[in-house]
C-alpha positions in Angstrom: -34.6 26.8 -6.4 -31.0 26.3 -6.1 -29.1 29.3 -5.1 -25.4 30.3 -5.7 -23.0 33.5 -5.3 -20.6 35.7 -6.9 -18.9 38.8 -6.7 -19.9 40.5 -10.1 -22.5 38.9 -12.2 -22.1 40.1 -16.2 -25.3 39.5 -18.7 -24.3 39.1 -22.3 -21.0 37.1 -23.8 -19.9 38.9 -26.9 -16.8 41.2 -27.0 -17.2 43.4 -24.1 -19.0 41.1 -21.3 -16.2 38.6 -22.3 -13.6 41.6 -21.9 -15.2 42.7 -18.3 -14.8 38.7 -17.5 -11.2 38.8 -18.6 -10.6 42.2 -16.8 -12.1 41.2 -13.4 -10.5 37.5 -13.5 -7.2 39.8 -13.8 -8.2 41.5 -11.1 -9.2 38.0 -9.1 -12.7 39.0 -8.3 -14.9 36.1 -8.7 -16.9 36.6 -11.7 -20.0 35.0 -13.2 -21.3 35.5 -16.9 -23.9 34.4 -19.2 -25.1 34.3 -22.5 -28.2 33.1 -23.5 -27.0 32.0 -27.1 -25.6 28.6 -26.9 -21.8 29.5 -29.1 -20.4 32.5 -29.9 -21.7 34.3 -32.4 -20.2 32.9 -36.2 -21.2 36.5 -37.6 -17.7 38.9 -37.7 -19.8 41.8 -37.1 -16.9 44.6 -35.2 -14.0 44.1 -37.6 -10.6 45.1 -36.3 -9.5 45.9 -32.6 -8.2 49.6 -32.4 -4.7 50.5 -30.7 -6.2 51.3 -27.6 -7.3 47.8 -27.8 -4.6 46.5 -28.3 -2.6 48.3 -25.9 -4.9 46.8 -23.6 -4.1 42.8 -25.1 -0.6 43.7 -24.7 -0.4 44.6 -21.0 -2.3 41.1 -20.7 0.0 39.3 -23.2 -2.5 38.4 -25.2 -0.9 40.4 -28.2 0.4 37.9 -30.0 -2.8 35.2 -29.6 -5.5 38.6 -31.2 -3.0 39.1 -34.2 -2.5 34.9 -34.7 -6.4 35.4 -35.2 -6.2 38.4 -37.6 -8.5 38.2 -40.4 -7.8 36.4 -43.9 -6.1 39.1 -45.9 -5.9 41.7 -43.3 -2.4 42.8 -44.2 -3.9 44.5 -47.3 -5.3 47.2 -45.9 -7.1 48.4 -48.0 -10.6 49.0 -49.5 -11.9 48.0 -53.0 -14.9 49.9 -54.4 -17.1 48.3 -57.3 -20.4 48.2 -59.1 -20.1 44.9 -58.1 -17.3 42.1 -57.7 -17.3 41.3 -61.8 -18.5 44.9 -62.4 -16.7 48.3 -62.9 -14.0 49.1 -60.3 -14.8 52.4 -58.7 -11.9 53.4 -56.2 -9.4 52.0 -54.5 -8.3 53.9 -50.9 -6.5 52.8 -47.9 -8.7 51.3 -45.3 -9.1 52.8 -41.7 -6.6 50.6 -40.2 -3.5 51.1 -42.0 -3.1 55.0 -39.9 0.3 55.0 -37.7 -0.5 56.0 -34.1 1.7 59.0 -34.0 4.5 57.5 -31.9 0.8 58.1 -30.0 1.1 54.0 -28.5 3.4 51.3 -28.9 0.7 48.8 -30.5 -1.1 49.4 -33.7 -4.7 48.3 -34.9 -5.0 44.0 -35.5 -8.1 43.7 -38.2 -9.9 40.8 -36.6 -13.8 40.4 -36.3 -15.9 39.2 -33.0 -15.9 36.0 -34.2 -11.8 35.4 -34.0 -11.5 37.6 -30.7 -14.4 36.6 -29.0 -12.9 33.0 -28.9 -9.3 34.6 -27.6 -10.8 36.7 -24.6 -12.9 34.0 -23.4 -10.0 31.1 -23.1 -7.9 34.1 -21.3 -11.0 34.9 -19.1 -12.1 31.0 -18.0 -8.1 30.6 -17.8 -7.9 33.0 -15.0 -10.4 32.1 -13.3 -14.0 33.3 -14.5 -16.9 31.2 -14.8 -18.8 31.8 -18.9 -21.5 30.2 -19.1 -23.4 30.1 -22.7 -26.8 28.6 -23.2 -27.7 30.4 -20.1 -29.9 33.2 -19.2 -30.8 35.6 -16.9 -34.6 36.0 -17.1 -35.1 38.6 -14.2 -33.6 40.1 -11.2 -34.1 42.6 -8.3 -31.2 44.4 -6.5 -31.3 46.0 -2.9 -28.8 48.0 -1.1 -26.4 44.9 -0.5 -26.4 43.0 -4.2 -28.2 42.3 -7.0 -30.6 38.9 -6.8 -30.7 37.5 -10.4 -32.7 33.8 -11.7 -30.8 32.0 -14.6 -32.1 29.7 -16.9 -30.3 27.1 -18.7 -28.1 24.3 -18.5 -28.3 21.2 -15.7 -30.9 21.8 -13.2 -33.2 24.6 -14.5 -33.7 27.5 -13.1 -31.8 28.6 -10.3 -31.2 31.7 -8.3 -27.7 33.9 -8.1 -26.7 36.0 -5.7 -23.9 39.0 -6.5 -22.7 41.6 -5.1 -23.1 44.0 -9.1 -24.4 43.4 -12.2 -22.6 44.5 -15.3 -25.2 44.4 -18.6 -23.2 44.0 -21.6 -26.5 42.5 -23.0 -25.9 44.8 -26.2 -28.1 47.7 -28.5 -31.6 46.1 -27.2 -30.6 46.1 -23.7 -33.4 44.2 -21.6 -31.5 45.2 -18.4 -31.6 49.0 -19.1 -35.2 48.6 -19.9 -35.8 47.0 -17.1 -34.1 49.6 -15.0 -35.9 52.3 -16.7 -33.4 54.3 -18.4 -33.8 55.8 -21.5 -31.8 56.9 -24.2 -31.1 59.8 -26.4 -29.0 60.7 -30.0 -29.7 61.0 -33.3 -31.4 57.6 -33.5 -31.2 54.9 -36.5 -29.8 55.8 -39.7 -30.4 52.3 -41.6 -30.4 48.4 -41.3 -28.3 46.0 -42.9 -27.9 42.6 -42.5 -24.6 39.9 -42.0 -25.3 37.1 -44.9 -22.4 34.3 -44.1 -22.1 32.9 -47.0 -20.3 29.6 -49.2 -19.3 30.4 -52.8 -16.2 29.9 -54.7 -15.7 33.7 -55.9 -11.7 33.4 -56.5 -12.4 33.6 -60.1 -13.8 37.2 -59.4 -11.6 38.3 -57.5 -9.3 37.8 -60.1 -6.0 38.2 -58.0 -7.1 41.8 -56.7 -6.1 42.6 -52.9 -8.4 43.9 -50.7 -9.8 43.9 -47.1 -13.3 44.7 -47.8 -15.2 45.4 -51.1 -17.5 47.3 -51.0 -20.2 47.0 -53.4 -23.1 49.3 -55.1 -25.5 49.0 -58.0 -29.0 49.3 -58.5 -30.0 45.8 -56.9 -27.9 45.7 -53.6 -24.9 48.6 -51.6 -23.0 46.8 -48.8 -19.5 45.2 -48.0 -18.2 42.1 -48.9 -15.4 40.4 -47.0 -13.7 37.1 -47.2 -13.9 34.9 -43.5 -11.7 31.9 -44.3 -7.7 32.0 -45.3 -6.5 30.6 -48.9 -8.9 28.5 -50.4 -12.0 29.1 -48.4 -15.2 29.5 -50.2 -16.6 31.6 -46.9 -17.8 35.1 -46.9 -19.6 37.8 -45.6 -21.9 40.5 -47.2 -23.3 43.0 -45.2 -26.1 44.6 -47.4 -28.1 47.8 -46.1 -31.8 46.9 -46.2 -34.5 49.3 -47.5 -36.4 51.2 -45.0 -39.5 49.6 -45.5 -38.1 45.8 -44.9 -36.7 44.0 -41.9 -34.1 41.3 -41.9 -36.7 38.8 -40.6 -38.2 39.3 -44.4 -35.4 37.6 -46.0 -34.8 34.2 -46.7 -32.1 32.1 -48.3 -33.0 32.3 -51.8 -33.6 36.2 -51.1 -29.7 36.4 -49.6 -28.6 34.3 -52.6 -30.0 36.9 -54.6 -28.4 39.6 -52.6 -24.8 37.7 -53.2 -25.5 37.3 -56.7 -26.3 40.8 -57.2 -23.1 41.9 -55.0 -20.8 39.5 -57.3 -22.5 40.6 -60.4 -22.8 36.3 -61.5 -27.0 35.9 -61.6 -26.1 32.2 -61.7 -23.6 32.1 -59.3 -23.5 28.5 -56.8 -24.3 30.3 -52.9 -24.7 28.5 -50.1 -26.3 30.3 -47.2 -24.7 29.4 -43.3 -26.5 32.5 -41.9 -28.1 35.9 -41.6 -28.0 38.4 -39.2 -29.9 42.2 -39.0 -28.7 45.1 -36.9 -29.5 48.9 -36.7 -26.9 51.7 -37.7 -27.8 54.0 -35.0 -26.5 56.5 -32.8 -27.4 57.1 -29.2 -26.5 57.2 -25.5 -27.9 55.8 -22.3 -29.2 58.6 -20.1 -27.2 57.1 -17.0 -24.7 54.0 -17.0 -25.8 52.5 -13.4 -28.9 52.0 -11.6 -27.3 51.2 -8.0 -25.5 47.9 -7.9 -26.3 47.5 -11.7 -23.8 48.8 -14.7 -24.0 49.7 -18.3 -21.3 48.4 -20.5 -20.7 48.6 -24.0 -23.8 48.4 -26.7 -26.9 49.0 -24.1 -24.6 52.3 -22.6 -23.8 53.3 -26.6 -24.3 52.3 -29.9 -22.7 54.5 -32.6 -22.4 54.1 -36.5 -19.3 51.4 -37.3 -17.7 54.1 -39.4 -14.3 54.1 -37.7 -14.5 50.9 -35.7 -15.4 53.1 -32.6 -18.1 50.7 -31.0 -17.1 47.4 -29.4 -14.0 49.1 -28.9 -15.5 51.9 -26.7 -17.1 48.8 -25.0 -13.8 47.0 -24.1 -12.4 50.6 -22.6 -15.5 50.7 -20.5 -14.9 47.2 -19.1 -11.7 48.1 -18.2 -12.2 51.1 -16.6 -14.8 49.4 -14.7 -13.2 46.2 -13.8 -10.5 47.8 -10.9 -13.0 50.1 -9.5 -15.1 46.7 -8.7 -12.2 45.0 -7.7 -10.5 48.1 -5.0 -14.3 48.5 -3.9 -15.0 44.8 -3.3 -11.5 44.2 -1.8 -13.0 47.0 0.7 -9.9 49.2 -0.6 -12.0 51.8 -2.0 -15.4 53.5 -0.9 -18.4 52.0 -2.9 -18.5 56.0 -4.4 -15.3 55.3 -6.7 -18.1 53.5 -8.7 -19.9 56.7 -9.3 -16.5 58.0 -11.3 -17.4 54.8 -14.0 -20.0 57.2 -15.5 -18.4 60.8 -14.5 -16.1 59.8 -16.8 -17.5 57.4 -19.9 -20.2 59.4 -20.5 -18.8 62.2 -21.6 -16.7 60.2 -24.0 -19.6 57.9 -24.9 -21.0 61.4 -26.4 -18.1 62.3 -27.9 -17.2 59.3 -29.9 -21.0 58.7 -31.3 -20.7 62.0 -32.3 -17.3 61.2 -34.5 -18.6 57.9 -35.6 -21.9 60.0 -36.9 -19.9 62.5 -39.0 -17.8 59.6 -40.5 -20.7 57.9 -41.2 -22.3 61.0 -42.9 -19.4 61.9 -44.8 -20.3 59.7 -47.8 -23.6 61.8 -48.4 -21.3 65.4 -47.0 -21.4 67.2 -44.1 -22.8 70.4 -43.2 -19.8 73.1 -41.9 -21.2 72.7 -38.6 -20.8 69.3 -38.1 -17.4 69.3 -40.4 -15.8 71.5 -37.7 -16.3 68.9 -35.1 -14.1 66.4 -36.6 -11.6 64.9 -34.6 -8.5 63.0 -35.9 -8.5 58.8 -35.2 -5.8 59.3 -32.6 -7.8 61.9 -30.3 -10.9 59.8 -30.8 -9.3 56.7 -29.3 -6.3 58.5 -27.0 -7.4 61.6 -26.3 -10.4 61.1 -23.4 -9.9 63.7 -20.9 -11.6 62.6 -17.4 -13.1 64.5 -14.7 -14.4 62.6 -11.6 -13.9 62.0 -7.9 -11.0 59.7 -9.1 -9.2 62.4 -10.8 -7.3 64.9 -8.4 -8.1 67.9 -10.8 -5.3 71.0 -10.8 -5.7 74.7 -10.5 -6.1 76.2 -13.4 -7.9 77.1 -16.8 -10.1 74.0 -18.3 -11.8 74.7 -21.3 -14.3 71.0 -20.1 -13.4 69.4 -24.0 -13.9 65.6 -23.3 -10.7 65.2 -25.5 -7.0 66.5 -26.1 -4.8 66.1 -28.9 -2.7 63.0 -27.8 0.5 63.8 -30.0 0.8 66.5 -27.8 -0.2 65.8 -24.7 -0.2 67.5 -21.6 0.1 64.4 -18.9 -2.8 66.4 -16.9 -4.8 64.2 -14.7 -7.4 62.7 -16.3 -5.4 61.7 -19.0 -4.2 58.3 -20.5 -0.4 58.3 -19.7 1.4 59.5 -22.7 3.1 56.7 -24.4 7.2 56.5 -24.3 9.5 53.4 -24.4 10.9 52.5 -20.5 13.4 49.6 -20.2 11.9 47.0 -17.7 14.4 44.0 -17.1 16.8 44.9 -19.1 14.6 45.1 -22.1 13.0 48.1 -24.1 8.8 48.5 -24.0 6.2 50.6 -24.4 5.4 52.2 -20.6 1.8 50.8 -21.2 3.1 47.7 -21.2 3.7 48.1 -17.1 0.0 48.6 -16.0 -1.1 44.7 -15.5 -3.9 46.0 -13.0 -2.0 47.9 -10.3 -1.5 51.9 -9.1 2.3 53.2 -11.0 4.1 55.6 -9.7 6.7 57.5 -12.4 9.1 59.2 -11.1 11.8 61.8 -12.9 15.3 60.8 -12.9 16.3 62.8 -9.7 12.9 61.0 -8.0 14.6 58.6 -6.1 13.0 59.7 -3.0 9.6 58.5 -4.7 10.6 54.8 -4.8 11.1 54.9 -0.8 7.5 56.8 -0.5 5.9 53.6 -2.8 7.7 50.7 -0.7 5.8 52.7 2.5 3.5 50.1 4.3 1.1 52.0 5.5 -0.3 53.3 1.9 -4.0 52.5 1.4 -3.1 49.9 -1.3 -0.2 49.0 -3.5 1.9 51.1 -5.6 5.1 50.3 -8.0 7.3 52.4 -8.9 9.5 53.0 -11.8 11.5 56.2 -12.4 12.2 56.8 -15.9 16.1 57.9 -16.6 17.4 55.1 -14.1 18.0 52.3 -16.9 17.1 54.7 -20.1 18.4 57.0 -21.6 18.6 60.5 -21.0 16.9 62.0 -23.7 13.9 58.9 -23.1 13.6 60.8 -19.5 13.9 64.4 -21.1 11.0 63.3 -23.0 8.8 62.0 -20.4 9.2 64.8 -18.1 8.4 67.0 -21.3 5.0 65.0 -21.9 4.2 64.8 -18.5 4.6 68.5 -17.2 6.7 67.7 -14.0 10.6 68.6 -13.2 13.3 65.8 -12.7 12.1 65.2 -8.9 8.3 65.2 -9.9 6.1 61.8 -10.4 2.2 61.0 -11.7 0.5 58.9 -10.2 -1.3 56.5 -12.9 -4.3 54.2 -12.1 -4.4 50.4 -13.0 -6.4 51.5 -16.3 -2.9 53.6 -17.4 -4.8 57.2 -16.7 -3.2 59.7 -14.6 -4.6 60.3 -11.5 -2.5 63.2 -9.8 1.1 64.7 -10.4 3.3 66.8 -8.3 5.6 68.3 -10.4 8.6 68.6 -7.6 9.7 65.6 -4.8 7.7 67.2 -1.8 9.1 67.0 2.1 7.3 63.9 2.7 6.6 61.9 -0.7 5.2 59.0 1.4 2.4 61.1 2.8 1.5 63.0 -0.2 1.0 60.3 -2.2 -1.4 58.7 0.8 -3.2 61.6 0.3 -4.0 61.2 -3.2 -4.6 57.6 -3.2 -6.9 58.1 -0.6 -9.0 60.8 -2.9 -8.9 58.4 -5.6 -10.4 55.6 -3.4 -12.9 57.6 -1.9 -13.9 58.9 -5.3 -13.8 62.5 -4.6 -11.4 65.6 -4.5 -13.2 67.7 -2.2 
């Protein structure tokens, strides 16, 4: 059997094993995935990539190639209720997208499904480097103290063995990795089952020049969403219709989806043509533990949550990417292998968290008790406002009242943090500070921090470290601002991981900048503060 090698091997090719391929090929680890469907997937399933998202595109300039994808009529917004499409019009609201961030991050939400992202994040991924193989899967493996031994089936030459050094499961909500490894799961548990019908029908006529993102639909034969999938002139849609408890998707054929379109359109003799059909679970849970040794929970098989507020896949991508530079620094030998036991220290906690929020939105069409009510969080704080605590975190003295959140309009710039968001001018040209973290350690410095940028040009630091210090090119009341948001006096710096949190601040320049922040890289890489 033929064998081959990697550094990281990644089970499952939809959004988030593609992102963790992306995010490592950044980082120049050599990276392996596979995906035992043969394409990617022609079902939109996760509709629109949240700010935090695309904060993330940004930094890799991929901005500009999501939002080129965006869905057909995105720019509306928002979200048509009906008895059905030809039926009586119900409400009309604003859709989840069309919130501003607060001044919160420099990027907004882009309303694009799987199947137009999955497409951009793989060309980026096999550009840089990574090797995504579809048709291919991974039928067992074993691990030891040294690397993870997988066999592959698929492609030229049948099976054959792989050798890497982790394995990251993004294999999604049925997870045959976890099971493998043994580790359960807890939450709430499944709610309902719908289905994805793709569809062909010509259904201008019913729209009758209405704008909307999503319809959604409800009468006594069928309740679920409708969405268009192609631009002008397309005859292709989507209708996701919740099953009844007593029937799987697997029941359902074509002329049984027909009917469910026809019922959703309100035309009983309506021309359908079926392209394909989908069932998934609305469910809400969390893995008991995100890594088995040299193994790693990503996205789906770590957490699935209700898609009330587009939480999910883009929970996922955030876990790939604060995955991807811990591999890296810890197979670079930069960092001890124990900076991998901060991935969970710090995505659990806000794995709970956000199921929880996607939960009450998803209960708050049949109402909430008080009780749960009380524990709802605003959009912004769900996707900007984890607070981590881990070995890579140098934590301060101090009250901590242990939320797994803060309010990110007014943020404190503690540790554990995401940077707060502010414009800085790099080259002469005016952009949001997130747009700096491509992957490295940052250093920002006050405007009296000069002493900081001869501390981060030190060769003997454990590992690389830019600097910028904010008031040297901006303008005053820009560096007023960030050393409000960031709790530290003109002199001070944070010191902000390549995934844009910060890891430590000292609020004044110390007597010897160069060795103070040695010291705290070195926590960092060691993956503790003791």
């Amino acid at each position: 059997m033929a064998e081959e090698t990697t550094d990281v091997l990644i089970v499952g090719g939809s959004m988030v094993g593609l992102a963790q391929a992306l995010f490592l090929a950044q980082q120049g680890v050599r990276t392996l995935l596979v995906e035992r469907h043969p394409e990617i997937s022609a079902h939109p399933r996760a509709q629109a990539a949240s700010p935090r998202t695309m904060e993330l595109m940004r930094a890799l300039g991929l901005e500009e190639a999501v939002r080129a994808q965006e869905n057909p009529y995105a720019h509306y917004g928002d979200v048509l209720q009906v008895e059905s499409l030809t039926g009586a019009e119900l409400g009309r609201f604003d859709g989840p997208f069309r919130h501003d961030p607060n001044e919160v991050a420099g990027t907004g939400w882009t309303l694009i499904g799987q199947d137009r992202l999955e497409p951009v994040l793989r060309a980026r991924a096999e550009e840089l480097g990574a090797d995504v193989r579809f048709g291919t899967e991974m039928t067992r493996f074993t691990q030891d103290a040294d690397g993870v031994t997988a066999v592959l089936r698929g492609g030229a030459g049948g099976e054959r063995t792989v050798r890497a050094a982790y394995l990251v499961a993004a294999d999604g909500s049925r997870a045959p990795v976890r099971s493998a490894l043994g580790i359960g799961e807890h939450g709430p548990g499944v709610f309902g089952r719908q289905m994805n019908v793709v569809f062909h029908a010509d259904l201008d006529p019913y729209v009758a020049g209405r704008t909307f993102f999503l319809c959604f639909v409800s009468n006594d034969r069928v309740k679920g969403v409708l969405g268009k999938l192609g631009g002008d002139g397309s005859d292709r849609w989507v209708l996701a219709p919740s099953l009844p408890p007593d029937r799987q998707h697997e029941e359902f054929g074509a002329e049984d989806c027909v009917e469910l379109v026809r019922a959703a359109v309100g035309v009983p003799d309506l021309p359908v043509r079926i392209e394909s059909a989908t069932g998934w679970e609305i469910a809400a849970r969390v893995a008991d533990g995100f890594r088995s040794g040299r193994v790693l929970l990503a996205g789906d098989c770590a957490h699935v949550m209700p898609p009330t507020g587009g939480f999910g896949g883009n929970m996922g991508i955030q876990d790939a990417h604060n995955l991807a530079w811990k591999l890296a620094l810890v197979l670079r030998g930069a960092a001890d292998p124990a900076l991998l036991d901060s991935y969970e220290q710090e995505r659990a906690p806000v794995a709970e968290f956000t199921v929880d929020q996607g939960v009450i939105r998803y209960l708050q069409r049949s109402g909430l008790d008080a009780a749960a009510a009380a524990r709802h969080r605003p959009e912004s704080t769900v996707l900007f406002g984890h607070v981590y605590r881990s070995g890579a975190v140098l934590a301060e003295a101090g009250p901590d009242d242990g939320a797994p959140v803060e309010d990110p309009t007014a943020p404190s710039g503690r540790p554990g943090t995401r940077a707060p968001h502010l414009p800085v001018v790099r080259s002469g040209k005016e952009v949001p500070l997130h747009d700096l973290f491509d992957g490295g350690f940052w250093l920002l410095a006050g405007p009296d921090g000069a002493g900081w940028e001869a501390a981060c040009a030190e060769p003997s630091l454990p590992v690389a470290v830019a600097c910028h210090r904010v008031g040297a090119e901006e303008p005053a009341v820009t560096a007023e601002r960030f050393l409000a948001r960031y709790g530290v006096g003109a002199s001070g710096a944070v010191l902000v991981r390549p995934d844009g949190f910060v890891a430590w601040r000292a609020p004044a320049l110390p007597g010897d900048p160069a060795a103070a922040l040695a010291t705290a890289l070195a926590h960092v890489l060691t993956g503790t503060t003791g």
